[in-house]
C-alpha positions in Angstrom: 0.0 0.0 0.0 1.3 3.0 -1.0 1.5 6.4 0.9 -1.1 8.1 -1.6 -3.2 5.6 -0.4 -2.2 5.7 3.4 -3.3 9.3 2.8 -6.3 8.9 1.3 -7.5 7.1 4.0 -6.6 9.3 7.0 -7.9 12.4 5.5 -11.5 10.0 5.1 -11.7 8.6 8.4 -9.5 10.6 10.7 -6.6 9.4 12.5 -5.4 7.5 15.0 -6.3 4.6 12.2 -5.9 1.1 11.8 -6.0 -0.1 8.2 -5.6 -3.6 6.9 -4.5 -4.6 3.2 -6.6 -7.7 2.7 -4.7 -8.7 -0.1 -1.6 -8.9 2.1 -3.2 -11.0 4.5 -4.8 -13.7 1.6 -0.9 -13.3 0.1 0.5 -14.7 3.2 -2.4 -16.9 4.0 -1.3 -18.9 0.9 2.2 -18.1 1.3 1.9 -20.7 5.0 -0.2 -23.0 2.7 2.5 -23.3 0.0 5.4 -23.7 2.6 3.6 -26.8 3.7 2.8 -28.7 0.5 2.7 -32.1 0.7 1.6 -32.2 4.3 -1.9 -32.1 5.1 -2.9 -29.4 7.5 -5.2 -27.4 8.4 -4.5 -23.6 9.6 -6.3 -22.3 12.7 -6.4 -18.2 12.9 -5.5 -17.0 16.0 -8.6 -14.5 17.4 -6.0 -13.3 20.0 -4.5 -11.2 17.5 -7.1 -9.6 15.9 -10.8 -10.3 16.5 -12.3 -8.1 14.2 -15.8 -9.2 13.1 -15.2 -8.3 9.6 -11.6 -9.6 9.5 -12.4 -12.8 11.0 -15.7 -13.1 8.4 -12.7 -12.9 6.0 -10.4 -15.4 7.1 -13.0 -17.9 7.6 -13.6 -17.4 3.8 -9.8 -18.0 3.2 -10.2 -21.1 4.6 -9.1 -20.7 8.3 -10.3 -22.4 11.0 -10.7 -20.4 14.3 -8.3 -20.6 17.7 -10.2 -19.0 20.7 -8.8 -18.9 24.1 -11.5 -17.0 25.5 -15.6 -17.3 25.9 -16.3 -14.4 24.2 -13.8 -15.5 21.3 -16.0 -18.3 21.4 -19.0 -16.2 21.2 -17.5 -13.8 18.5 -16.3 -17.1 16.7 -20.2 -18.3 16.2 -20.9 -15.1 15.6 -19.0 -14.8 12.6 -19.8 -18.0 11.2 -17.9 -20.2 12.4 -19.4 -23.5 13.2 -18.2 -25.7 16.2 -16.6 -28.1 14.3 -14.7 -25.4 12.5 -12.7 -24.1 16.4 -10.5 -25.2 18.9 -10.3 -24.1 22.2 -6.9 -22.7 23.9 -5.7 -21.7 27.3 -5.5 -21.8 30.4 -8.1 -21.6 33.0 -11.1 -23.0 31.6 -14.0 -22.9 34.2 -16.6 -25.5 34.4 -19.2 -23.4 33.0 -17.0 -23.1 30.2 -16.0 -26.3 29.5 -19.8 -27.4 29.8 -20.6 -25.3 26.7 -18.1 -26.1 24.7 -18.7 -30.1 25.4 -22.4 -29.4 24.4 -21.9 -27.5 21.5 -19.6 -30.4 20.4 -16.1 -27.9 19.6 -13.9 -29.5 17.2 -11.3 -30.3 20.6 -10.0 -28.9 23.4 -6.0 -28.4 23.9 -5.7 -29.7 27.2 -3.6 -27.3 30.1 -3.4 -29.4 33.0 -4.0 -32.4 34.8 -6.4 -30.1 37.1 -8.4 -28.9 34.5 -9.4 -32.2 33.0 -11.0 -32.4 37.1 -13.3 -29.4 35.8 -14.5 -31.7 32.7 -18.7 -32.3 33.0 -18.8 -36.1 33.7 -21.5 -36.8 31.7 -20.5 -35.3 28.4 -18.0 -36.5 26.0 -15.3 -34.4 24.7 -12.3 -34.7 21.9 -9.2 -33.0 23.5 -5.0 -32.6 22.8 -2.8 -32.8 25.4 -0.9 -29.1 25.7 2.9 -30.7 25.9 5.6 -28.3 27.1 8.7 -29.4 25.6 10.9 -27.1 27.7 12.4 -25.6 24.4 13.7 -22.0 24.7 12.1 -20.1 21.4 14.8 -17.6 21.7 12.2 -15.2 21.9 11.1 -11.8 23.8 10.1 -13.6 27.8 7.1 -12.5 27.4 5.8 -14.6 24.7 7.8 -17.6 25.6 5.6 -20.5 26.3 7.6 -23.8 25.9 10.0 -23.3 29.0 8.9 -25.3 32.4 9.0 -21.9 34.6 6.0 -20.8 31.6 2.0 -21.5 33.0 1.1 -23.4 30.0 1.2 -26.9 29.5 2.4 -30.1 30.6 5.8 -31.6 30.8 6.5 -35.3 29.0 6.3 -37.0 32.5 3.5 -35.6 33.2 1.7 -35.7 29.6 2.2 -39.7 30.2 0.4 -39.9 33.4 -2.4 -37.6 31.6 -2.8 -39.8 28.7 -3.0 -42.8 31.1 -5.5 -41.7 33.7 -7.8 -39.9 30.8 -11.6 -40.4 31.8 -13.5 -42.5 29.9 -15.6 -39.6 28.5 -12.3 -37.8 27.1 -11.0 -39.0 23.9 -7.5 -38.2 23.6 -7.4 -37.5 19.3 -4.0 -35.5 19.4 -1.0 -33.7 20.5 -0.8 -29.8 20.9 2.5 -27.9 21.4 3.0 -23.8 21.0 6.3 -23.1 22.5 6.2 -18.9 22.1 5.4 -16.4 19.6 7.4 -14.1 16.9 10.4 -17.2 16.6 12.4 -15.8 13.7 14.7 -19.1 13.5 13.7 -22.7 12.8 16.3 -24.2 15.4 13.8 -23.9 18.4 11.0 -25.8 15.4 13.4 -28.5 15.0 14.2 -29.4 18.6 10.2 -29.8 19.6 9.3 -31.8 16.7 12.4 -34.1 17.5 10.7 -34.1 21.1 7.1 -34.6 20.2 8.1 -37.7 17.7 9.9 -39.4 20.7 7.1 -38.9 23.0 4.3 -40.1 19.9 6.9 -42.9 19.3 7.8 -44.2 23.1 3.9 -44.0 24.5 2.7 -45.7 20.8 0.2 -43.2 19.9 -2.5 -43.4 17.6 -3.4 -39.8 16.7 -5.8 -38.0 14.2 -3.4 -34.9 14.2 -0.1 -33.0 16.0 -1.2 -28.9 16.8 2.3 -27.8 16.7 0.8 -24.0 17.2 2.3 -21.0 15.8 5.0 -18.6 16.2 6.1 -17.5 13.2 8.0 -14.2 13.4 7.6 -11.4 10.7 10.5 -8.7 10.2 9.2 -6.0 12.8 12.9 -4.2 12.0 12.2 -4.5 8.4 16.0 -6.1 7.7 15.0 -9.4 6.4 14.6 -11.4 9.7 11.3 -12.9 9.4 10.7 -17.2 10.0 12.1 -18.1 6.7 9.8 -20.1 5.0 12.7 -21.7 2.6 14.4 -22.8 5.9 10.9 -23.7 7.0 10.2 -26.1 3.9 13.7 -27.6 3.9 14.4 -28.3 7.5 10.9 -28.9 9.4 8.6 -30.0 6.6 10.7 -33.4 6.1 10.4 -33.9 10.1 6.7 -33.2 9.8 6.3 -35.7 6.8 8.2 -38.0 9.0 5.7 -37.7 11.9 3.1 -38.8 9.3 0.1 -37.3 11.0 -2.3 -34.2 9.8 -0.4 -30.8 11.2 -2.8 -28.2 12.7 -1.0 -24.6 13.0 -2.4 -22.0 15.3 -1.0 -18.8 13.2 -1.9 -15.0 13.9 1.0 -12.7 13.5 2.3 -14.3 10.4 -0.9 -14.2 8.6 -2.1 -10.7 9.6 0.6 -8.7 11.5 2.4 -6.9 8.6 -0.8 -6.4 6.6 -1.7 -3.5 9.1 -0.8 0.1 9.4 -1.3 2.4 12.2 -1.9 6.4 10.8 -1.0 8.8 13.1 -1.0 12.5 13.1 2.3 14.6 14.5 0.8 16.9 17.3 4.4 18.6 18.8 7.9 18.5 17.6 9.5 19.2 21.3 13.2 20.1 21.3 15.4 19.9 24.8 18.9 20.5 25.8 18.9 16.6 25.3 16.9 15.0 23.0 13.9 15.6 20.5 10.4 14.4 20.8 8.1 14.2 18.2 4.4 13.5 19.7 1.9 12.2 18.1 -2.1 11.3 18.2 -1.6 7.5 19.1 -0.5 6.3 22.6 0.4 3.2 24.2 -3.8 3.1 24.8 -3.9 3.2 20.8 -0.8 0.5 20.6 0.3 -1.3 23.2 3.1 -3.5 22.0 6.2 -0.8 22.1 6.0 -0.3 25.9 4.6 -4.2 27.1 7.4 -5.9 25.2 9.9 -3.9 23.9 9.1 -3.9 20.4 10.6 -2.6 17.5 7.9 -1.2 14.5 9.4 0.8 11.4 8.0 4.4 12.1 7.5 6.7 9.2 6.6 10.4 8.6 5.7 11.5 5.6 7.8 14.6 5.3 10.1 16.3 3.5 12.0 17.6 6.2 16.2 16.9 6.8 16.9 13.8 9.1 16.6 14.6 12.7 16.8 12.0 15.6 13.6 11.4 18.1 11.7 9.8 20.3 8.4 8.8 18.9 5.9 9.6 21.8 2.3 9.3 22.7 0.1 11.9 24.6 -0.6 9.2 27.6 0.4 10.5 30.5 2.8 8.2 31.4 6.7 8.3 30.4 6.6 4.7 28.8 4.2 5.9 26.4 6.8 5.6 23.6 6.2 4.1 20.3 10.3 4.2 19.5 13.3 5.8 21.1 16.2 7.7 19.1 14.9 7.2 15.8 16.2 9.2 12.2 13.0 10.2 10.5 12.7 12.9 8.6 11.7 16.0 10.3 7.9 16.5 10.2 5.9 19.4 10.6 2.9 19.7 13.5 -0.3 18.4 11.1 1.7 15.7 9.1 1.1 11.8 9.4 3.0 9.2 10.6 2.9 5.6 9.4 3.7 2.8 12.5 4.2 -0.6 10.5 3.2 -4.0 11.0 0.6 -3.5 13.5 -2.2 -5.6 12.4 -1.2 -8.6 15.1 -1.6 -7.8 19.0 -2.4 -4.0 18.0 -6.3 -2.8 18.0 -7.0 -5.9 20.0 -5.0 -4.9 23.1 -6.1 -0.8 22.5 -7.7 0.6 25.8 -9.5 3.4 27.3 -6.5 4.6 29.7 -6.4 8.4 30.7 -10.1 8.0 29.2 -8.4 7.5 25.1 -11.1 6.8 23.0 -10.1 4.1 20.8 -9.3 4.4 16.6 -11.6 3.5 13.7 -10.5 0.3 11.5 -10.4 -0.1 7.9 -9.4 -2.8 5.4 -8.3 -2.0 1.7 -8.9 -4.5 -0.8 -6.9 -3.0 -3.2 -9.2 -0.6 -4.5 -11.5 0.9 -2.0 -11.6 1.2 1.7 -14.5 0.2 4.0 -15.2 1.5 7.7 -15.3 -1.9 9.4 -15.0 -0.6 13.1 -16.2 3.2 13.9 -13.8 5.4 15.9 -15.1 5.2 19.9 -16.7 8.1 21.3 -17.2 9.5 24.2 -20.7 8.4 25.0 -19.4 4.6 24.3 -17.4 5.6 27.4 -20.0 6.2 29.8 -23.3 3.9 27.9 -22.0 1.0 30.4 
């Protein structure tokens, strides 16, 4: 998308704005599916990352099937479309009341998180569930979005995984395996060493499954230098394990499939010089994007200006001082009234926004490559208080 576009869009629907290029996300949808030919799978879109009711109306249509860790995912997931068969069900936590609904509306299965939780399980309903295996595999990733290490809340270990699959109720058919060992994993070493894991595990307790969930995690190039998951490595180094495995693959992907297809539009409010450094401030904040401040992430920042080079800090107008979308950054020098383009923001962007210091949060369009459609209004203030 170019900036004419980028343009266009802001001066239609105002700004702080989210857009999404849906041919970017149907690009990469079939950019996972080609990565993976000759293995039977079956991708899984992560609502985590985007819940958007038109967006997830679209991937359905792609072909997706839906991964909801939540009730109200669940909810939005029917809402949509989707049909029970068509979702698994994540995370930790489940309550009873939960798990009661999703056992009567039949769910497609349920990755299981613990040996507690299968306690919580209605006795008198039958249920097609995973076992959640933590490999205790470091996914060389930010600690925050590490999930395969034994100090992480998710999962089971392989001890522990054998006991489960051992002392499974009778009403709890075990029909596969489910692994997600972190998020935005960028090499295919971490890949290789779980799927090594998981066949020893399949091949020592003799395990008939219907399918291995070896989750997501693939990383897109946030620092736009060329470090994404490569998906040649991918092919030539984990597809032969996988074909080796010889089971159906389910992949839980979010980031991969949506993340760089969005763009956050932002308008400069203050260029702030001090004795020290520069600020440039814009209409975004950390209740507009949340990601720079919880994890430490890196997002390209643009302004579209024609101003000399000039080094910042990329600020938001929350009053707090972590409300920083990207220290000492060379941009070029904008003037108060010109945009600013934040990159790769359609994963874990709009679906974290809040409503801190009262921000009201920013409209959402997708582009599909010739017009763009209002698919989420801008919050106002009355939204605020109607609760």
């Amino acid at each position: 998308m170019n900036e004419e576009m980028l343009v266009r869009a802001a001066k239609n629907f105002g700004t702080p704005l989210y857009i999404y290029d849906l041919k970017e996300i149907e690009n990469r949808i079939h950019k996972v599916q080609k990565t993976l030919e000759g293995v039977e799978h079956r991708i899984f879109f992560a609502f985590k990352s985007n819940s958007n009711f038109h967006l997830l109306k679209r991937m359905r249509a792609f072909g997706c099937g839906a991964d909801v860790v939540s009730m109200s995912e669940y909810k939005m997931a029917k809402s949509v479309g989707f049909t029970s068969d068509e979702m698994v069900i994540n995370g930790n936590g489940k309550t009873e009341d939960e798990l009661g609904i999703y056992l009567k509306d039949k769910v497609r299965y349920i990755n299981v998180d613990s040996m507690e939780e299968v306690e919580r399980f209605p006795k008198n309903l039958s249920a097609r569930v995973a076992i959640r295996i933590n490999p205790n595999v470091d996914a060389k990733t930010h600690p925050h979005i590490s999930t395969g290490l034994r100090e992480n809340k998710f999962g089971v270990d392989m001890k522990e995984a054998s006991k489960l699959i051992h002392t499974l109720p009778a009403n709890l058919k075990l029909v596969g395996l489910h692994c997600h060992i972190g998020s935005q994993i960028t090499d295919v070493s971490p890949f290789i060493d779980t799927l090594n894991s998981l066949k020893l595990f399949i091949d020592k307790e003799d395990l008939k499954l219907e399918f291995l969930n070896i989750g997501g995690g693939w990383g897109v190039d946030y620092l736009h230098n060329g470090t994404e998951l490569s998906t040649e490595k991918y092919r030539e180094k984990i597809v032969p394990l996988l074909k080796k495995i010889g089971i159906p693959i389910h992949l839980e992907l979010g980031r991969f499939i949506i993340g760089p297809a969005g763009y956050l539009v932002t308008k400069v409010l203050e260029i702030k010089h001090s004795s020290f450094k520069n600020f440039i401030a814009v209409d975004a904040s950390m209740s507009t994007f949340l990601r720079p401040i919880l994890y430490n992430a890196h997002h390209h920042i643009e302004f579209l200006s024609n101003g000399s080079k000039i080094l910042v800090d990329v600020v938001g107008r929350v009053c707090e001082s972590g409300d920083t979308f990207g220290k000492n950054r060379e941009v070029k020098t904008p003037k108060v009234g010109d945009l600013g383009i934040i990159y790769d923001v359609g994963a874990y962007g709009y679906s974290m926004a809040s409503n801190y210091n009262l921000s009201l949060r920013p409209a959402e369009v997708i582009f599909d490559g010739k017009d763009f459609k209002l698919i989420r209004r801008r919050e106002t203030f009355d939204d605020l208080i109607r609760l």
